[in-house]
C-alpha positions in Angstrom: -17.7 13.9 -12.7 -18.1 17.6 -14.1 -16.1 19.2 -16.5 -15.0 21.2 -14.0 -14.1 18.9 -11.7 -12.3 17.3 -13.9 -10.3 19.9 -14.9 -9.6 21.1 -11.5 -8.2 17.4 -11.0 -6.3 17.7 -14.2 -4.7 20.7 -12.9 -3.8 19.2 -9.6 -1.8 16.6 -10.9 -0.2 18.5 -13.7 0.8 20.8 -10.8 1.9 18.0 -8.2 4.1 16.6 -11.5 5.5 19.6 -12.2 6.5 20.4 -8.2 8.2 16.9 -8.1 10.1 17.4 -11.3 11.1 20.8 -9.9 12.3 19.5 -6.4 13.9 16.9 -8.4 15.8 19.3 -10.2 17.0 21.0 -6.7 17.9 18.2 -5.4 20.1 17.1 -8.3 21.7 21.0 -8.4 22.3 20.6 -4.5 24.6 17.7 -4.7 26.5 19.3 -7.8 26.9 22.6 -5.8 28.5 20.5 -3.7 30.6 18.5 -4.9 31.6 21.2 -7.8 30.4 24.6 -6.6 27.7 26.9 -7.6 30.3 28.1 -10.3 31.2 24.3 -11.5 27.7 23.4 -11.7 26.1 22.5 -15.2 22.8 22.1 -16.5 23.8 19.5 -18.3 24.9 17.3 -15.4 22.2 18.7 -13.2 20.3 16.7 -16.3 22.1 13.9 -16.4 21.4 13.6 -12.6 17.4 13.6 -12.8 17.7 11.3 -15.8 16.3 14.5 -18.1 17.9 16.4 -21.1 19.1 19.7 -21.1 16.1 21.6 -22.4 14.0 20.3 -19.9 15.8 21.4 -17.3 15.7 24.9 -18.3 11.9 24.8 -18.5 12.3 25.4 -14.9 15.0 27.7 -15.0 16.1 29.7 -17.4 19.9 30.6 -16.3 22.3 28.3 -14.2 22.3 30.8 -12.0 18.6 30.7 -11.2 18.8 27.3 -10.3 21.6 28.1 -8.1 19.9 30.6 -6.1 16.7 28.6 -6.2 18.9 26.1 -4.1 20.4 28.1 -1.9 16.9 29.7 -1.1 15.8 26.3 -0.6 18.6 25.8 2.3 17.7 29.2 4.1 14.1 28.8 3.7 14.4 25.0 5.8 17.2 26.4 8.2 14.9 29.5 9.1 12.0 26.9 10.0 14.4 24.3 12.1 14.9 27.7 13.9 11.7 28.5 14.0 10.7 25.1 15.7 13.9 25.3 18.4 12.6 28.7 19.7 9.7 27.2 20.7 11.5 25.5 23.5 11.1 27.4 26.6 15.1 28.0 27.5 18.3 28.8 25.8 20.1 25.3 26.5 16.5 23.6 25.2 16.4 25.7 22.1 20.2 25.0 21.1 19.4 21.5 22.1 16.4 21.1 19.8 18.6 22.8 17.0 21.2 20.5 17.0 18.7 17.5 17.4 16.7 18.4 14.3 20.0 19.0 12.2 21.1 15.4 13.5 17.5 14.2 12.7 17.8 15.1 9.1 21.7 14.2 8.7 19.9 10.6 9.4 17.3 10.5 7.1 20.0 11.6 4.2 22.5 8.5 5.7 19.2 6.7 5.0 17.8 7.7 1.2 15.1 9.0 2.9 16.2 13.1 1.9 18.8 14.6 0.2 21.3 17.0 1.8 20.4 20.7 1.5 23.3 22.7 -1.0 26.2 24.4 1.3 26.3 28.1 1.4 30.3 28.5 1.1 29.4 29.9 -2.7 26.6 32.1 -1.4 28.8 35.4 -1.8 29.7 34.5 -5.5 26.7 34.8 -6.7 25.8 38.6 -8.7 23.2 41.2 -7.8 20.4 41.7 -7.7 20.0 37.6 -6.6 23.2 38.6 -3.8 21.6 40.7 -2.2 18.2 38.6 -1.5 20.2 36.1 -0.4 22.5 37.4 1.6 19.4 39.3 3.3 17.8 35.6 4.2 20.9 34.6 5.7 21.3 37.5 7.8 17.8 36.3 8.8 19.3 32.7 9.8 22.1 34.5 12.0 19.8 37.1 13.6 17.5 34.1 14.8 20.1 32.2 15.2 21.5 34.4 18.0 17.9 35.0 19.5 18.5 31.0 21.0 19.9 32.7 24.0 17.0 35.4 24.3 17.4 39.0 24.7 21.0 40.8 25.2 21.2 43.1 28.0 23.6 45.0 26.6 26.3 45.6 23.7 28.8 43.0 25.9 26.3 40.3 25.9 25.4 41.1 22.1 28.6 40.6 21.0 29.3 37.2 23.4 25.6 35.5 21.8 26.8 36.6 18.4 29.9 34.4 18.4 27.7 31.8 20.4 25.7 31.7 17.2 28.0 31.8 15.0 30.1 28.9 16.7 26.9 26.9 16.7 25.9 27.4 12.9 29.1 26.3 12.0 28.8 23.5 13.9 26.1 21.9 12.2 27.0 22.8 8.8 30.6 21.1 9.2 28.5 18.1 10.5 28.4 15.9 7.5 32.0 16.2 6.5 33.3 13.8 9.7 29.8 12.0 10.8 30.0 9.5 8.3 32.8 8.1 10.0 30.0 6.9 12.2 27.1 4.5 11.7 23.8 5.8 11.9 23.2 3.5 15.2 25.8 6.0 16.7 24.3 9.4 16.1 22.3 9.4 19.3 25.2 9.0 21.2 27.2 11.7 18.9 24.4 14.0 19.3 25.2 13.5 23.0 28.7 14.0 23.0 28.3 17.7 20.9 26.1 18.4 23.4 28.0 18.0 26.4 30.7 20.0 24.6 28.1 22.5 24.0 26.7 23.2 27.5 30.0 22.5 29.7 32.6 23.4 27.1 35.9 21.4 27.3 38.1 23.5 30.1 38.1 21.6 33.6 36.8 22.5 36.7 39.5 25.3 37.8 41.0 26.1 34.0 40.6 30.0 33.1 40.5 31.6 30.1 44.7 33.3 30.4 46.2 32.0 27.0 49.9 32.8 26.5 50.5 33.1 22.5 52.7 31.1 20.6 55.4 33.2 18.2 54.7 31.7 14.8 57.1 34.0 13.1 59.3 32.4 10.0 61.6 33.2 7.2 59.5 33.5 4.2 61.2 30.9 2.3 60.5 33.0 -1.6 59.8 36.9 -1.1 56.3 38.4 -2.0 55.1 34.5 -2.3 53.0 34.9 1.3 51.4 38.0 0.2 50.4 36.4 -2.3 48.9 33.1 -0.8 47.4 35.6 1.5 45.2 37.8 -0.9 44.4 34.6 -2.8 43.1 33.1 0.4 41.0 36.3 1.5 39.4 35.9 -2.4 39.0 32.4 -2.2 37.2 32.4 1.7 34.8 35.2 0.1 33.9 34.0 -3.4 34.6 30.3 -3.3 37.0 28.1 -5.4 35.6 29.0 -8.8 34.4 32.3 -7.7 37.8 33.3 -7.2 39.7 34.1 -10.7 42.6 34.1 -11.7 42.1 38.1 -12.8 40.6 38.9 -9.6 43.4 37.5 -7.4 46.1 39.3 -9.6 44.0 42.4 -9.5 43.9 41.9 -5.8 47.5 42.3 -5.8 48.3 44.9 -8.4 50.1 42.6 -10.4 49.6 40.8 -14.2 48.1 37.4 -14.5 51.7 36.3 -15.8 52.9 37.3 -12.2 50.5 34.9 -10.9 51.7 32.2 -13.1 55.3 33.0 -12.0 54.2 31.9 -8.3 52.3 28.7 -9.2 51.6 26.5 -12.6 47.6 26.6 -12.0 44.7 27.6 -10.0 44.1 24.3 -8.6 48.1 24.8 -7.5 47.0 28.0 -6.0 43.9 26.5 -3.7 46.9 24.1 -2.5 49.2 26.0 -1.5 47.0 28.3 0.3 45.5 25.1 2.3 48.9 24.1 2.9 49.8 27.2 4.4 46.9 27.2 6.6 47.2 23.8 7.6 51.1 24.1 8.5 50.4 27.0 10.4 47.8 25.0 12.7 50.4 22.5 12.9 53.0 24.8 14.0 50.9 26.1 16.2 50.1 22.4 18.1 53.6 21.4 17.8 55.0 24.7 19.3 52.4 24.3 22.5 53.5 20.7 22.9 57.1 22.2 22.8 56.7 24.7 25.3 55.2 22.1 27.8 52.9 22.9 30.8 49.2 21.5 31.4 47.8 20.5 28.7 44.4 23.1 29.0 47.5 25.4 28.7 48.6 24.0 25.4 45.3 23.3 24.3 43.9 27.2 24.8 47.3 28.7 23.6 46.7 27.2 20.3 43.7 28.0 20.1 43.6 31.9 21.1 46.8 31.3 18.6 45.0 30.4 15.6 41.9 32.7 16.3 44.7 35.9 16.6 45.9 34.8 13.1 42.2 34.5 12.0 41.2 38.5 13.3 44.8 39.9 12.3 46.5 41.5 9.2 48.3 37.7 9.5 45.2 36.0 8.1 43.1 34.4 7.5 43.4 30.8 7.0 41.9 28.9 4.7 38.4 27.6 4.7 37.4 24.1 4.2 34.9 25.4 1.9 37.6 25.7 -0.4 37.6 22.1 -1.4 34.1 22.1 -3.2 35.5 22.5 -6.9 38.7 20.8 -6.9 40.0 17.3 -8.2 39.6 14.5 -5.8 42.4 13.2 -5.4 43.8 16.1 -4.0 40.8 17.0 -2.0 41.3 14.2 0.2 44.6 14.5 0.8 44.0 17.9 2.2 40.7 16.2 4.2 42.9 13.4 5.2 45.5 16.4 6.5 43.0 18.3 8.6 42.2 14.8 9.8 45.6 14.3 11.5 45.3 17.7 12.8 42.0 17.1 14.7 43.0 14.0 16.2 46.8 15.8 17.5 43.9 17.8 19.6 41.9 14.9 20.5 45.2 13.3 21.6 46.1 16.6 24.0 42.1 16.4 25.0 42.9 13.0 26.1 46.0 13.9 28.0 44.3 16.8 29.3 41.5 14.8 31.0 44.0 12.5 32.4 45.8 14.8 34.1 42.6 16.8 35.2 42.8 20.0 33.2 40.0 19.5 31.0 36.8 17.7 31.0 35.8 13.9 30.6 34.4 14.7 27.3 34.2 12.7 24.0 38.2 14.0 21.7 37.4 12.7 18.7 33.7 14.4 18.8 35.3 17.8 20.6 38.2 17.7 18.3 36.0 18.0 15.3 34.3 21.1 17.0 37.4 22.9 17.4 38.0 22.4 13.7 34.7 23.9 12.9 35.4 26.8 14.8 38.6 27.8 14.1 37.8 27.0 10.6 35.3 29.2 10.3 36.4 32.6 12.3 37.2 34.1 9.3 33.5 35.0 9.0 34.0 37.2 12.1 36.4 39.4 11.3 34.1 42.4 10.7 32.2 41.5 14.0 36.1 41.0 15.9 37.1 44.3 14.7 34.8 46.1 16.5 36.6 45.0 20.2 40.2 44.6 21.7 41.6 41.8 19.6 42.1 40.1 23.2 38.4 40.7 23.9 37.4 39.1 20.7 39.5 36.2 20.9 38.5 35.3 24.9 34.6 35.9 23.5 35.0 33.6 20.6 36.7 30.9 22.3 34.6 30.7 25.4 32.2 29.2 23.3 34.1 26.0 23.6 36.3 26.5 26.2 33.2 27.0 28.5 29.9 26.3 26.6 27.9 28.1 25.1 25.5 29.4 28.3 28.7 30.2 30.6 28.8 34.1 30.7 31.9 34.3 32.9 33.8 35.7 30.0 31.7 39.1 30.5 33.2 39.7 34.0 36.6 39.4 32.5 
């Protein structure tokens, strides 16, 4: 062989060694961003991780927060190309299809060892400029294609409807891994299925419309200024994430002294309790007040839900995102997963009733349950875009994803 063969093979491998380490690395980061938060996450247990020390790890990258951006690239960059391969499919129910398939696809390869689970995005907006605002630009990407699955708008009306259509879907897929695991792998197929059906024919019956009556969730505040104050630390902690959200920053929110903060609670991780309490007793209320008020169950079911979405696009909101969990001590993060759990099977339960006595579909609770929680969960993210219609119009959009899939346009005619 040639010297410079040999060196070209020399090179080769040093670069195929130094690619692995690197996607090594990643990989490690990813599963401490999640479990701990971009904010949380260490060099030194990204290290510990890979089996490497310290030093080594910031050959790669020189800050934590290169490494945390490198991830979070890394999750836009394989999002953009599963969209990329579903709008190759020649119709919008195809192309949403495909897109849940390949998510499912890869949520079984990661159940398997066989590829490790890409870092959430929850953090995304706590990272600093300049790296912000590349990454925000790729994720505006991932909506924008995203919301091209349904093909062209024909005007502002339909634009708005496929944006909360995409929106619905996207969180859909990333809330995913927090219940499939209740599963076994031999099952996905037939979950895959069931989201599906929920997908294309949404969960009202045959001759259920979209006419919601609110539910009055009005109450004493029980310690004055104390829901203001859950409130802006909710708003901080939805936008920045657990550890993004200071202490300074949520008393500066509030024009008040970090001492007034500690007046309200003992600590922060206090503080990301109570606001998930509050949020979760107020989709509780919500249930339990429909199941007081009586009627068909598709009544009960939608008033909750236009409810909670209300709350989510008004000066009352928002509530808090699941997100919030990344960062803080287990025990009490599943107590507040083991909460949300009740709360998703009181609407599989009305589901259940529902279909019995005809009002809504024969579909799967347990699996449309969990895609309820994912969307009411995650309309926070839409204020900006609900602000820009009625509050009515927003809400009826918004929840016609679910109530009557997401390629049923009779929401426009409304």
């Amino acid at each position: 062989m040639e010297a410079a063969e040999t060196i070209a093979l020399e090179e080769d491998t040093s670069t195929k060694r130094f690619r692995a380490k690197r996607d090594a690395i990643l990989a490690a980061a990813a599963e401490a961003i999640n479990e701990q938060s971009a904010k949380g996450m260490t060099f030194a247990d990204v290290a510990r991780r890979v089996g490497l020390n310290t030093t080594s790890v910031t050959y790669y990258f020189k800050r934590k927060e290169d490494l945390a951006a490198a991830c979070f690239e890394y999750t836009l960059e394989k999002l953009l190309a599963m969209l990329d391969e579903s709008l190759a499919e020649p119709t919008p129910r195809a192309r949403v299809a495909k897109y849940l398939s390949l998510n499912m696809v890869r949520l079984a390869r990661i159940q398997r060892g066989e590829e490790t689970p890409f870092a959430i995005l929850s953090d995304l907006r706590a990272m600093e400029e300049p790296v912000l605002g590349r990454l925000m630009t790729g994720w505006r990407e991932v909506f924008r294609k995203t919301r091209s699955l349904w093909g062209p708008a024909a005007n502002r009306a339909q634009t708005d409807l496929h944006g909360g259509r995409a929106h619905v879907l996207l969180e859909n897929t990333f809330w995913l891994p927090v219940w499939l695991n209740r599963y076994e792998p031999d099952q996905y197929d037939r979950v895959e299925d069931r989201l599906m059906d929920v997908f294309a024919h949404g969960i009202a019956g045959p001759d259920a419309r979209w006419n919601p009556t609110l539910i009055d969730l009005a109450h004493d505040e029980p310690e004055p200024g104390r829901e203001a104050f859950l409130l802006a630390a909710t708003r901080l902690i939805n936008e920045l994430g657990y550890r993004g959200a200071s202490v300074q920053k949520i008393a500066s929110e509030l024009n008040v002294t970090k001492g007034s903060f500690y007046h309200h609670l003992d600590a922060k991780d206090d503080l990301v309790l109570a606001c998930y309490k509050r949020s979760l007793d107020t989709v509780a209320d919500a249930q339990r007040f429909a199941d007081d008020r009586g009627g068909p169950h598709w009544d009960r079911l939608s008033g909750t839900i236009a409810t909670l979405l209300d709350v989510q696009f008004s000066e009352r909101g928002p509530l808090l995102r699941t997100t919030a969990l990344s960062g803080l001590p287990g025990d009490a993060r599943r107590a507040m997963v083991d909460r949300s759990n009740r709360i998703a099977r009181r609407f599989a339960g009305t589901m259940s009733d529902g279909i019995a006595e005809g009002s809504i579909r024969p579909v799967d609770p347990l699996v449309a349950s969990q895609a309820l929680m994912a969307m009411q969960n995650a309309a926070f993210d839409m204020r900006k875009w609900a602000s820009t219609m009625t509050r009515e119009r927003a809400i009826s959009y918004y929840a016609s994803t679910l109530a009557f899939g997401l390629f049923d346009d009779r929401v426009l005619g409304q």
